[in-house]
Residue, then its C-alpha position, 0 to 999 in steps of 0.5 A: x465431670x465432677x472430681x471423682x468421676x474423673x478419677x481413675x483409680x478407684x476407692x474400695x470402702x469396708x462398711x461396718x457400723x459406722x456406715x451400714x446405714x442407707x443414708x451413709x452408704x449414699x454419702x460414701x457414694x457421693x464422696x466417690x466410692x467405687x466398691x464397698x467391701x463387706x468383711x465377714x470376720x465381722x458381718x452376719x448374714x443378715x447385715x450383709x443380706x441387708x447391705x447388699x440390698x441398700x447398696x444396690x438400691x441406692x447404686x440405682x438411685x444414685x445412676x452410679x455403678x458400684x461393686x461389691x466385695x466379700x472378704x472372707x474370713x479365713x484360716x484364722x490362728x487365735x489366742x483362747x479366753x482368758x479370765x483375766x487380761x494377762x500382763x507380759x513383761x520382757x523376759x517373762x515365761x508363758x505357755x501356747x497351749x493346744x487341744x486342751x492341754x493343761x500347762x504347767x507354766x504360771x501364765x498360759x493360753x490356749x491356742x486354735x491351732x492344733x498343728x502349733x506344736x508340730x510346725x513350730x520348733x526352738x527358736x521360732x518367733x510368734x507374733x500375737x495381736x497384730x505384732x504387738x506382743x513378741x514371744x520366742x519359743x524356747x522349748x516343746x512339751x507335748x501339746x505346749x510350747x513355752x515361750x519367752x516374751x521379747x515385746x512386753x503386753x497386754x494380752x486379751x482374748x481372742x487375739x490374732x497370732x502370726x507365725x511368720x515364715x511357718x507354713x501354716x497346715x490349714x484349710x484355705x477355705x474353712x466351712x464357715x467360708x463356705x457358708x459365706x460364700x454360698x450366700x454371696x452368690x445367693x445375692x449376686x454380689x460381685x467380688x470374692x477377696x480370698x484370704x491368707x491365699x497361699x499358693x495357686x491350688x488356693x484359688x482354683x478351689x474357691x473358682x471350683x466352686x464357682x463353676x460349679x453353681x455356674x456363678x459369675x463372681x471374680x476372685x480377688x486373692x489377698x497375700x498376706x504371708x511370706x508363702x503367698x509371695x513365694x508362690x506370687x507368679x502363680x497366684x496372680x495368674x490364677x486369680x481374677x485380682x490380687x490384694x497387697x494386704x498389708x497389715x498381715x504382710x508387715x507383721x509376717x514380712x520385715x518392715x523394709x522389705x514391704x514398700x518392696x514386696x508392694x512394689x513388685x506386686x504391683x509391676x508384676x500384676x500389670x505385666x499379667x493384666x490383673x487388678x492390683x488392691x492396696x490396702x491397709x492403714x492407708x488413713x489409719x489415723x483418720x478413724x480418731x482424727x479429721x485429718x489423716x498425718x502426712x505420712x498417710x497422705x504420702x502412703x497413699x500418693x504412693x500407691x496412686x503414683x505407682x498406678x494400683x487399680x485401687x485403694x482401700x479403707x477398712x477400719x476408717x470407714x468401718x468403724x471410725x468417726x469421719x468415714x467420708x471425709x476418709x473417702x473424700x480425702x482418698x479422692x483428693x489425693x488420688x485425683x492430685x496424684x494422677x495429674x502429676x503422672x505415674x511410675x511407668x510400670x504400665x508403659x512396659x506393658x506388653x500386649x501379647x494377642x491380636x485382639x489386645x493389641x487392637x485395643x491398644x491401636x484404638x487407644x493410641x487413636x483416642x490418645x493422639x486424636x484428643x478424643x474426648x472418650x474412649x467407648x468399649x462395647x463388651x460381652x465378655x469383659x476383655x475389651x475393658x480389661x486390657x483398656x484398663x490396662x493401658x492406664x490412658x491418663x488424658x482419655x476417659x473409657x466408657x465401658x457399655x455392656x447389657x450384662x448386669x452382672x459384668x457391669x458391676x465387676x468393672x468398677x474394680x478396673x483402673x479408669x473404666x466408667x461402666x454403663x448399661x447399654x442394650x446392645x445390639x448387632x449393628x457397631x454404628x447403633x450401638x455408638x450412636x445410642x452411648x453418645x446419647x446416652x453421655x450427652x445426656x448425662x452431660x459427660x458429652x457436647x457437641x463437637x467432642x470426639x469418641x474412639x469406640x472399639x466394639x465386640x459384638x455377636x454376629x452368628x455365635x461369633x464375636x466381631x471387633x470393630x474401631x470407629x471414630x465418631x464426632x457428637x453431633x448437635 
């Protein structure tokens, strides 16, 4: 096997500009990416119509399974236009407007927000351009808040404001989402990343909508405020997959307290069996440089140590100027890192149903037998989730499932390898006709071994079976 195909952890990479084009999107694949993300703050419909198109033609072409992922944009609070780029020096007064109001500061801006007023009070901090200009709000005028700027900057137009510890009165889906996620179901991609989730209500209202075009799409929720991880319980166990988002998170958390809030993300994610993302400024300095700083390279070898099911570039291969080598990077330290072992937040794992712990039995079985792959035949999905969940680090897991849509969920999961497979009643066919399939594929010789645990259909009724097969020659 080839490095990236014996990485467990997977790589999630946001196409832009720098990357949209077929033979780009083919290179990000060969450097091993695992799941594209298409960030509708920034694409129109017709760019992901055509992504979606080339990533699954090349996908084939390539005989690689690779996911994709719409990231929605949002209940986005923003700064209006301003004629002049405005120049804040510590100290200075400016006012936020809302609805229109006219301000009696010298120096103002509107702001989207109407509720501004109304939710913040004396004393409040607002953050603007991811962090980089502090203000403080020293008094309320009707529809306008003046503040007093502690971090001095340049403030252009259109610039993202952060109110952190303010409950923020907005929809968690706007209509502009709605619109967005209309069309990911329309062209069958794979993954929903819902944000600025909030509290569980947040996600049961994207999953309705799913249910109601009977649409197969997983939901990933993305925290990204002090709420979120208020509400963190409740919010994993109502999502398909969780996001450490943390470039909104650090601005509206304290610094110190992110690798912490990371942390118990991660351990609480594989307590309740979810996928866990980390992502943001994982190899923020490669989209300048060929080479990422060492602190970097550390960051991410923390999140592959702390065994996340992935991790993710966003403007490195979106918009900057070595894109695969970023990928290739990823690669090289996630597959470094989990040679040298992982946190053990997994190990704690407790496997509560019957059939998860049948999974666990095959497990131990592949573990202990020095089987060469561990196959998981499945309809649903669960097979390979809660073997995903084990974080077996010495036994690759080949998911086979003749379900396109499912097959292309999987990548998202921490060291599973999905393969189509039409499968049929009979556990032995099914077994002998994956072995065939590997050994042609050279990831299987003769004389290797293989643990497979089925789930199949047998009168309406799903059967689990655990097998153990030698390749023959």
């Amino acid at each position: 096997m080839t490095t990236s195909s014996t990485r467990r952890t997977r790589i999630i990479a946001t196409l832009g500009p720098a990357t949209e084009s077929p033979e780009m999107i083919r290179q990000l694949i060969e450097a091993g990416v695992n799941i594209f993300r298409l960030n509708m703050s920034h694409a129109t419909h017709d760019q992901v119509r055509e992504a979606v198109k080339n990533i699954r033609e090349i996908s084939a072409r390539q005989i690689t399974r690779v996911g994709i992922m719409m990231d929605s944009r949002g209940p986005e609070i923003r700064t209006g236009e301003v004629s002049n780029d405005l120049n804040l020096t510590a100290g200075q007064t400016i006012g936020l407007t809302v609805r229109g109001e006219k301000s009696v500061e010298e120096c103002s801006v509107d702001v989207n927000y109407d509720q501004l007023v109304e939710d913040l009070k004396e004393g409040d901090v607002v953050l603007i351009d991811n962090g980089t200009i502090e203000l403080k709000v020293e008094k309320k005028k009707h529809n306008q808040l003046v503040c007093k700027v502690l971090t001095p900057g340049t403030l252009k137009s259109r610039r993202h404001v952060n109110l952190p510890g303010v409950r923020v009165n907005m929809p968690s889906l706007t209509q502009q989402d709605k619109e967005d996620i209309k069309l990911g179901i329309e062209l069958g991609i794979d993954w929903f990343a819902m944000s600025f989730v909030r509290e569980p209500e947040d996600v049961k209202q994207l999953k309705a909508i799913l249910d109601y075009h009977n649409a197969p799409q997983k939901v990933v929720a993305k925290l990204e405020d002090q709420e979120g991880i208020r509400n963190l319980d409740g919010i994993i166990e109502a999502a398909d997959a969780i996001m450490v988002a943390r470039g909104d998170l650090g601005i509206e958390c304290a610094y110190e307290e992110l690798p912490i809030i990371q942390r118990r993300m991660i351990k609480q994610c594989a307590l309740q069996g979810k996928p866990v993302i980390v992502a943001t400024h994982m190899l923020e300095s490669m989209i300048e440089n060929p080479s990422p700083t060492r602190a970097e390279v550390t960051d991410t070898a923390n999140a592959v140590y702390e065994q996340a099911d992935a991790i993710m570039l966003s403007g490195e291969t979106s918009i900057g100027k070595y894109p695969v080598k970023c990928v290739e990077m990823m690669n090289r330290i996630a597959s470094r890192i989990e040679r040298s072992g992982g946190a053990g937040y997994y190990e704690k794992v407790k496997m509560q149903s019957k059939f998860a712990k049948l999974v666990k039995s095959a497990a131990v079985l592949a573990e202990e037998c020095n089987a060469d792959a561990l196959f998981v035949f499945t309809t649903s999905g669960r097979i390979a989730r809660n073997a995903a969940r084990l974080r077996l680090v010495s036994t690759p897991i080949y998911a086979f499932s003749n379900d396109e849509h499912l097959l292309n969920q999987l990548p998202m999961y921490w060291g599973i390898y999905p393969s189509f497979l039409e499968t049929t009643d009979d556990p032995e066919d099914n077994v002998s006709r994956a072995i065939a399939k590997l050994v042609g594929r050279g990831l299987l010789k003769k004389g290797n071994t293989v643990v497979a645990v089925t789930e199949v259909k047998i009168h309406d009724r799903l059967v689990d079976t655990i097998m153990m097969e030698q390749v023959e020659g």
